[in-house]
TORKEKOL-139970 format. One record per residue (C-alpha): x, y, z; residue in three letters. Coordinates in steps of 0.001 Angstrom, whole numbers, padded with zeros to 6 digits, always signed. Example, Ala and Ser with C-alpha at 12.3 -4.5 7.8 and 13.67 -1.06 7.14 Angstrom:
<pts>
+012300-004500+007800ALA
+013670-001060+007140SER
</pts>
This chain:
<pts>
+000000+000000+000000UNK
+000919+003191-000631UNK
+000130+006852+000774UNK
-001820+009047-001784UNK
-003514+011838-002243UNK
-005615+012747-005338UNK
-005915+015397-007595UNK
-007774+017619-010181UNK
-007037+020349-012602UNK
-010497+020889-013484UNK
-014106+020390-013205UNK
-015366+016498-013342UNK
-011518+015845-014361UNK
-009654+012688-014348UNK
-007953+012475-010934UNK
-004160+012135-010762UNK
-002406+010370-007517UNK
+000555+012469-005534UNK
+003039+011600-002690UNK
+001872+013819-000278UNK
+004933+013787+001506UNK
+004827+014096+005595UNK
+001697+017156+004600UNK
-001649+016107+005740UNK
-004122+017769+003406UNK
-008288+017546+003381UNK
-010413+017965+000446UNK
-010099+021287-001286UNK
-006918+022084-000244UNK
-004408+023568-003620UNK
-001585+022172-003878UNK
+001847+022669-006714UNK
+002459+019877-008408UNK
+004750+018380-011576UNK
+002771+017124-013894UNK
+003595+015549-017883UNK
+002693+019181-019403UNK
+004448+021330-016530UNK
+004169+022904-013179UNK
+000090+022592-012078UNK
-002326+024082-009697UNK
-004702+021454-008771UNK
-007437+020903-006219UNK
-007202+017843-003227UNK
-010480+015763-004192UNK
-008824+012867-002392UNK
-007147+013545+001015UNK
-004322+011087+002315UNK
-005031+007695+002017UNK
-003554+004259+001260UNK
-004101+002739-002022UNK
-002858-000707-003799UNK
+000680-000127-005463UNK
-000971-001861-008760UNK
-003523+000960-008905UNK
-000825+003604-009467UNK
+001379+004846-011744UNK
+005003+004468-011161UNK
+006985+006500-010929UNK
+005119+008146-008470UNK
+005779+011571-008229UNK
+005448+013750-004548UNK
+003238+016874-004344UNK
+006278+019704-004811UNK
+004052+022461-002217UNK
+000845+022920-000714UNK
-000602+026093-002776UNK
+000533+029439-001125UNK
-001200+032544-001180UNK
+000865+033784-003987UNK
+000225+030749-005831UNK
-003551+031734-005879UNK
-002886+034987-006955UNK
-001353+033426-009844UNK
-003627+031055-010517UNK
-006277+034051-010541UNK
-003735+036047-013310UNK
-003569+032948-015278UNK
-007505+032414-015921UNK
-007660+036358-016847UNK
-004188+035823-019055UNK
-006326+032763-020932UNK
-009108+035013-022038UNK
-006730+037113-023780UNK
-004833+034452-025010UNK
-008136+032897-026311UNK
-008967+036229-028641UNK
-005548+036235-030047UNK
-005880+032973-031096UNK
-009760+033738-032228UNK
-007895+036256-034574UNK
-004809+034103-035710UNK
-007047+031689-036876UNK
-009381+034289-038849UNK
-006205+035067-040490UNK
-004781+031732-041893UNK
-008130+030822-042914UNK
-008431+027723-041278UNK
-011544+025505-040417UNK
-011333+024885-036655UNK
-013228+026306-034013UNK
-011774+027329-030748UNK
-013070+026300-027663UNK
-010757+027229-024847UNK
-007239+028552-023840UNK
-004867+027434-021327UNK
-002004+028214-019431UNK
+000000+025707-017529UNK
+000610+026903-013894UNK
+003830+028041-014726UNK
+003480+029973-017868UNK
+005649+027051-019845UNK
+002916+026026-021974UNK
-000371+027436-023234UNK
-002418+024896-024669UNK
-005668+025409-026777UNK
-008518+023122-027449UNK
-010273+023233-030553UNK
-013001+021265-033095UNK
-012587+020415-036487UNK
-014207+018580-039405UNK
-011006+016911-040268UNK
-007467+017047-039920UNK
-006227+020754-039938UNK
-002676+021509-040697UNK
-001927+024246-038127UNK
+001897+024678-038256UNK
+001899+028332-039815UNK
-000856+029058-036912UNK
+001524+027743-033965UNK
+004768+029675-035015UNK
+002698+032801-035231UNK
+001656+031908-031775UNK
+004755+031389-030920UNK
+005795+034796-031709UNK
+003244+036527-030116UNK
+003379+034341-026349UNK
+007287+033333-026629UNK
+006414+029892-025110UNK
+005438+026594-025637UNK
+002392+026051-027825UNK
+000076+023363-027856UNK
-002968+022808-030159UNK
-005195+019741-029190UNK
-008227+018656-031087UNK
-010618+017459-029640UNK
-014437+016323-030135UNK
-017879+017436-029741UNK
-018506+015877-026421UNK
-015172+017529-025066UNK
-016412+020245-026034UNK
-019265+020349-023628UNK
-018019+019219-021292UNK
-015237+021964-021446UNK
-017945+024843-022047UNK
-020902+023394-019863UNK
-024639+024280-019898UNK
-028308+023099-018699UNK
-029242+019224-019808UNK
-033046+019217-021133UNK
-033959+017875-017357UNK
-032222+021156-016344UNK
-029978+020931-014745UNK
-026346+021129-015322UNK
-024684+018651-017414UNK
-023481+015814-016374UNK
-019952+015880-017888UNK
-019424+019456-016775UNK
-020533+018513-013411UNK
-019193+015393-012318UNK
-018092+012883-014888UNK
-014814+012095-015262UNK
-014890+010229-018610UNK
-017401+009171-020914UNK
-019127+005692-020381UNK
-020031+004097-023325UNK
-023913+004535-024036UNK
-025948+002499-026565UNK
-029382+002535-027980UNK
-030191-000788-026188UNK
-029983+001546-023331UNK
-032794+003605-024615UNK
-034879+000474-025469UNK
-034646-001019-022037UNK
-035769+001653-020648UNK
-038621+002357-022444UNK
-037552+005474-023774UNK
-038445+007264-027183UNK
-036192+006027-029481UNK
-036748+009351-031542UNK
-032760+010988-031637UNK
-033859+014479-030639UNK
-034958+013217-027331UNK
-032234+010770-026250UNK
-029369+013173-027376UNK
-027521+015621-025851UNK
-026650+019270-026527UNK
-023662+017631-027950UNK
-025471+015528-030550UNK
-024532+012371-028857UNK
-026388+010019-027079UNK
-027089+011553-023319UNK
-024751+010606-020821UNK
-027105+009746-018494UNK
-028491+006944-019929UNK
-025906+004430-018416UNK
-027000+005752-015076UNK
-029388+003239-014385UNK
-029103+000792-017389UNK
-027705-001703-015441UNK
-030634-002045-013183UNK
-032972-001694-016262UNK
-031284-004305-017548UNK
-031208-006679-014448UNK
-035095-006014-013768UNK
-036340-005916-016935UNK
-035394-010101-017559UNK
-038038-010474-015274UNK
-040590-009115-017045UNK
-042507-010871-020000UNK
-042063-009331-023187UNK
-044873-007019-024968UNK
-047197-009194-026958UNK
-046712-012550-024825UNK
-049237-014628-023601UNK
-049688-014748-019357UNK
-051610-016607-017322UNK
-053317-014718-014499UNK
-053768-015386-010816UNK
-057868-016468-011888UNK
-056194-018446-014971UNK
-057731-016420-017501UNK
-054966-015551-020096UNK
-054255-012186-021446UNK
-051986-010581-023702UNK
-049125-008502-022454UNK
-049637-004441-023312UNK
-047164-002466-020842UNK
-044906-003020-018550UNK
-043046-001185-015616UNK
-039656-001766-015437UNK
-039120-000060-011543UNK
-042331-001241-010093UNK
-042671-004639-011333UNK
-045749-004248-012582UNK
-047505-005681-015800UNK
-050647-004310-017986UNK
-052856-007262-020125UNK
-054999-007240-021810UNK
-057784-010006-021120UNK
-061503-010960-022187UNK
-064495-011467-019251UNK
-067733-011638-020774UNK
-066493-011488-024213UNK
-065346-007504-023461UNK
-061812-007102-023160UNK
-060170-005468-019664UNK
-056915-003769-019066UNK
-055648-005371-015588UNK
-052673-004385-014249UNK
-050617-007369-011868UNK
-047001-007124-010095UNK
-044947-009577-012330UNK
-044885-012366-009525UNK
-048428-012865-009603UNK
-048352-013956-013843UNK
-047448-017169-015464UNK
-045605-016692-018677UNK
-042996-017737-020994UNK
-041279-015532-023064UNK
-041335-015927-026665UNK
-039887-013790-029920UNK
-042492-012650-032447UNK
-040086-012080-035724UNK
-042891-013399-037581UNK
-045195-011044-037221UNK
-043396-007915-037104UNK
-044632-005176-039129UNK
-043597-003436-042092UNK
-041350-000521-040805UNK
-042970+003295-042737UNK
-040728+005675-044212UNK
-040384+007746-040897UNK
-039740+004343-038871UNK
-036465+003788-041064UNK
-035293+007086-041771UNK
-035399+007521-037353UNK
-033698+004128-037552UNK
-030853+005192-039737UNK
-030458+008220-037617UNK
-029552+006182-034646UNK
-027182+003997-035979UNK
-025825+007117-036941UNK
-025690+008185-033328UNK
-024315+005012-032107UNK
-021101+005130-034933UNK
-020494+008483-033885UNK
-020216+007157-030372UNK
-018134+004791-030714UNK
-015708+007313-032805UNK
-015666+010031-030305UNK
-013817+007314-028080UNK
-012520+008371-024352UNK
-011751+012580-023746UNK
-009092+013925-025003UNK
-008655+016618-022299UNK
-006520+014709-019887UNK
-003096+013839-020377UNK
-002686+010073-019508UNK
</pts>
């Protein structure tokens, strides 16, 4: 075991584990640290704790300060020094005519670097853009392209359930979502609703796929014949995933009833009805298409790009 403490440079960022040295910190606490792109001012998410040697990365490296007073101040001058580095940039790139949009600036902690993240269709080639940058900071540049869902998560906003996004918020990378997510929970498949502001499927929907998942195999399938507590038999019509609960459709008197029963009081056995599916319309197919779309474009988008492994 080893003693740790971990650390983030921003928002819902990957955390990074630090000797602390003999320095007890608590969560919150800045600290100066040496990090693969430079000197960094982080935050303490994790105070000191033991953690299995296999779960680190060796060499581990030791915290090099716990953040001053100074080092705040420059911290502050850095985040105002990014905003103007961020509208130079805006204009180089107006300049050289290139197709790439900018979404932020950054400065390492100790001015050796300033990176910037951008979008693009493509591949750009950028090399006239980074020696004029050069010129004008007389550091390091670094250009990093990234995708759409960085890009949120970089920029933020308000989710359609509104509140603040997920990935802005709290996530530290991106799960992989599906659109057998969407299915299991009994969601509308349409691609307007189960995307978000990023065009991707929502994050959100792996929240509670697994127990959607684990639930929902206990529930008969829509269309399958059940057997009621009385015996009579019924068709299946609805079913709730959470509550357990089951809506069929059965015939007293020769009227049909919709009776709802929790799953455990039916008789059933599940069985696939590819025979009698119906012809898919033109609107059906073309929504279809669109979320296979979605899903390629998921897989392509891969893990963030914003953290330097």
């Amino acid at each position: 075991m080893t003693r740790v403490i971990g650390v983030r440079f921003r928002t819902a960022g990957k955390i990074y584990y630090f000797g602390p040295k003999d320095i007890e910190f608590k969560r919150g606490d800045h600290v100066i640290v040496e990090t693969a792109r430079g000197v960094e001012y982080g935050t303490v998410v994790l105070p000191n704790m033991d953690v299995a040697d296999e779960k680190i990365n060796q060499p581990l490296k030791n915290v090099i300060r716990k953040a001053t007073g100074d080092d705040d101040e420059r911290e502050k001058r850095n985040r105002e020094k990014e905003k103007d580095a961020y509208k130079i940039c805006l204009e180089k790139i107006h300049k050289h005519g290139l197709e790439m949009k900018l979404i932020n600036a950054e400065y390492t902690f100790d001015n050796n670097k300033v990176l910037f993240y951008f979008t693009a269709d493509g591949r750009v080639d950028f090399r006239e853009l980074v020696k004029d940058l050069a010129g004008v900071f007389r550091t390091r540049i670094e250009l990093r392209q990234v995708g759409v869902r960085d890009e949120t998560k970089i920029l933020g906003g308000m989710g359609i359930c509104g509140r603040p996004l997920c990935c802005h918020e709290y996530l530290a990378d991106f799960a992989p979502v599906s659109i057998k997510m969407a299915k299991e929970q009994n969601l509308s498949l349409n691609p307007t609703k189960i995307s978000g502001i990023c065009g991707r499927l929502m994050c959100c929907l792996q929240n509670e796929a697994q127990v959607y998942e684990e639930q929902g195999r206990r529930l008969p399938r829509i269309g399958d014949t059940v057997t009621t507590p009385d015996g009579t038999k019924g068709e299946v019509r609805e079913t709730n995933v959470l509550k357990q609960l089951v809506k069929v459709v059965v015939e007293i008197d020769d009227e049909k009833e919709l009776r709802e029963y929790h799953v455990d009081e039916l008789k059933f056995k599940s069985r696939h009805k590819k025979d009698q599916k119906n012809k898919k319309s033109d609107e059906e197919i073309k929504e279809e298409q669109e979320l296979e779309e979605l899903e390629r474009l998921e897989k392509k988008d891969g893990k963030s790009k914003l953290d330097d492994d």
